[in-house]
GUKOLNU-629215 format. One record per residue (C-alpha): x, y, z; residue number from 1. Coordinates in nm, 3 decimals. Example, Ala and Ser with C-alpha at 12.3 -4.5 7.8 and 13.67 -1.06 7.14 Angstrom:
! residues 2
(rec (1.230 -0.450 0.780) 1)
(rec (1.367 -0.106 0.714) 2)
! end
This chain:
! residues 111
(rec (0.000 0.000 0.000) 1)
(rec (0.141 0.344 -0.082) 2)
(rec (0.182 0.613 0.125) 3)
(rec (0.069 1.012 -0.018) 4)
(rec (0.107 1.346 0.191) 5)
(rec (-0.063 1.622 0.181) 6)
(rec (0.179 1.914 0.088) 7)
(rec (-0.045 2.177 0.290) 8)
(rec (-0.064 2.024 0.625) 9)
(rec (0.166 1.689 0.646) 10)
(rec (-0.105 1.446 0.688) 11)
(rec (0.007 1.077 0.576) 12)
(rec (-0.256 0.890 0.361) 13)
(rec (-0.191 0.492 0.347) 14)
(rec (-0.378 0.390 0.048) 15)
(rec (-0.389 0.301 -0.348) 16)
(rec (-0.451 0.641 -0.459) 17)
(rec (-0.414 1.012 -0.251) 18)
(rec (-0.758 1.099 -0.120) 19)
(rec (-1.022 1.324 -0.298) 20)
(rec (-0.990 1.562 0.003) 21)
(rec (-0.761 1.571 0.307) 22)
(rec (-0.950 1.463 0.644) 23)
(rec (-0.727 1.700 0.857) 24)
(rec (-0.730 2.063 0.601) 25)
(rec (-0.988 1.964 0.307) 26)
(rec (-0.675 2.044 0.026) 27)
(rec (-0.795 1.798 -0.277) 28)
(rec (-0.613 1.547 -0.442) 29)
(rec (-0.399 1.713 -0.631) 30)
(rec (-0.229 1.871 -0.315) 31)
(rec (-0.040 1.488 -0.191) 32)
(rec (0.251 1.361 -0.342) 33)
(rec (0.330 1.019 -0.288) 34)
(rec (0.605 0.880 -0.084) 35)
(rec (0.928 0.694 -0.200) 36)
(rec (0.992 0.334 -0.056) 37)
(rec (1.256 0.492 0.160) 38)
(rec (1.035 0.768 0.302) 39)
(rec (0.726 0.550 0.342) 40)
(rec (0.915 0.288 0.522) 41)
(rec (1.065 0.556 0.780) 42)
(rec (0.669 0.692 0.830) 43)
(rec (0.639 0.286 0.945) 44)
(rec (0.931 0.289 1.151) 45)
(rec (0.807 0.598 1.372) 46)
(rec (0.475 0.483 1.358) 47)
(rec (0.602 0.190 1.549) 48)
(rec (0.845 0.378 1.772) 49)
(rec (0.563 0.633 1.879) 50)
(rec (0.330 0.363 1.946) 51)
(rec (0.550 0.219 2.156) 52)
(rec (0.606 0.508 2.321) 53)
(rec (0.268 0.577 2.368) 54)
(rec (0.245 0.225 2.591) 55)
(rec (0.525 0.325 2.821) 56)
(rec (0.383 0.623 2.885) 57)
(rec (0.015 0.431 2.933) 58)
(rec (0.233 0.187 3.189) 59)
(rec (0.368 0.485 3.334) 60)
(rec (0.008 0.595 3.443) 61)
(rec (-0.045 0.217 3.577) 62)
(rec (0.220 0.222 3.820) 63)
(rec (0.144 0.543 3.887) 64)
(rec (-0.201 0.444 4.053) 65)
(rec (-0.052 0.127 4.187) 66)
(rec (0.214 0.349 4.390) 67)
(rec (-0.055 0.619 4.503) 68)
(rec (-0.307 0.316 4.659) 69)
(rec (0.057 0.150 4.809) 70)
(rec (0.093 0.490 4.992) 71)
(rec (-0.296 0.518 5.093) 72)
(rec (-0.227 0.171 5.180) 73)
(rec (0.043 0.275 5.421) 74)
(rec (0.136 -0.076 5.516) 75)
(rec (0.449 0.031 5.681) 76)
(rec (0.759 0.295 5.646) 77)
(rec (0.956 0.065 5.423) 78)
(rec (0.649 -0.025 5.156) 79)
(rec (0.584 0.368 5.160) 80)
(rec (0.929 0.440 5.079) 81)
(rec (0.929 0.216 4.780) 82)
(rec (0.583 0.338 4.642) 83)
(rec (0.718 0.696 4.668) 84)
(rec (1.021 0.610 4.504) 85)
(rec (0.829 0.447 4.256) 86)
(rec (0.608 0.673 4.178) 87)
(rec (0.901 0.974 4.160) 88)
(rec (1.023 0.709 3.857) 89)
(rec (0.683 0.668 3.691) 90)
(rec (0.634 1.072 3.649) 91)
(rec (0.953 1.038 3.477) 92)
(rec (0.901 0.742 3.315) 93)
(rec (0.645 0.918 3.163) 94)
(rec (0.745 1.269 3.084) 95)
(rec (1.058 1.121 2.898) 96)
(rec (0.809 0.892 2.628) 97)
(rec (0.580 1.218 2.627) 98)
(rec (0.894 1.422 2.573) 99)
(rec (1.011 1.233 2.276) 100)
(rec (0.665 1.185 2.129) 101)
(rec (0.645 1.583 2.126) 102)
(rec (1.031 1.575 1.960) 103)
(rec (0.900 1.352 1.724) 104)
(rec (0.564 1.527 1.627) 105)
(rec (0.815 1.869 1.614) 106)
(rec (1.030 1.685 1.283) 107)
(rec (0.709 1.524 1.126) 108)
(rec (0.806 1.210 1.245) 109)
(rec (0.461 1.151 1.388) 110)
(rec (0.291 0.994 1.016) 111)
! end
């Protein structure tokens, strides 16, 4: 399947043929220039990369709620001071993924 984008706002179409109208800015057809092999397979590549950084940043959130009911759950000093720990490493768990996700979305890299 062949990969077009729109030359007004960046928007990646996966398909036979470009679209009759963008979905994002409405440009027709005749605005989206397909992609080479090369540049189609890198839109892939970060596709997969940002997806995968969007499920670190989803476990992120998990273990931050697991942490926060450990410290309601305020077993003892020594369980608190792991879920506090923890939870210090899950914000920045997931500001780094978020972080990179917005580094890639800044270079187009977000297909």
């Amino acid at each position: 399947m062949r990969k077009w984008k729109c030359g007004v706002c960046g928007y990646i179409h996966d398909g036979d043929e470009a679209p009759a109208r963008c979905p994002k800015c409405g440009a027709g057809t005749e605005k989206f220039a397909a992609l080479d092999q090369k540049a189609a397979g890198l839109v892939e590549r970060s596709r997969h990369t940002n997806a995968l950084h969007c499920r670190l940043a989803n476990l992120g959130r998990k273990m931050e709620q697991v942490c926060k009911d450990g410290i309601e759950d305020n077993l003892d000093p020594g369980c608190v001071d792991v879920f506090q720990k923890a939870l210090a490493h899950s914000y920045e768990i997931m500001k780094l993924a978020m972080t990179e996700m917005q580094a890639h979305m800044g270079k187009g890299k977000w297909g």
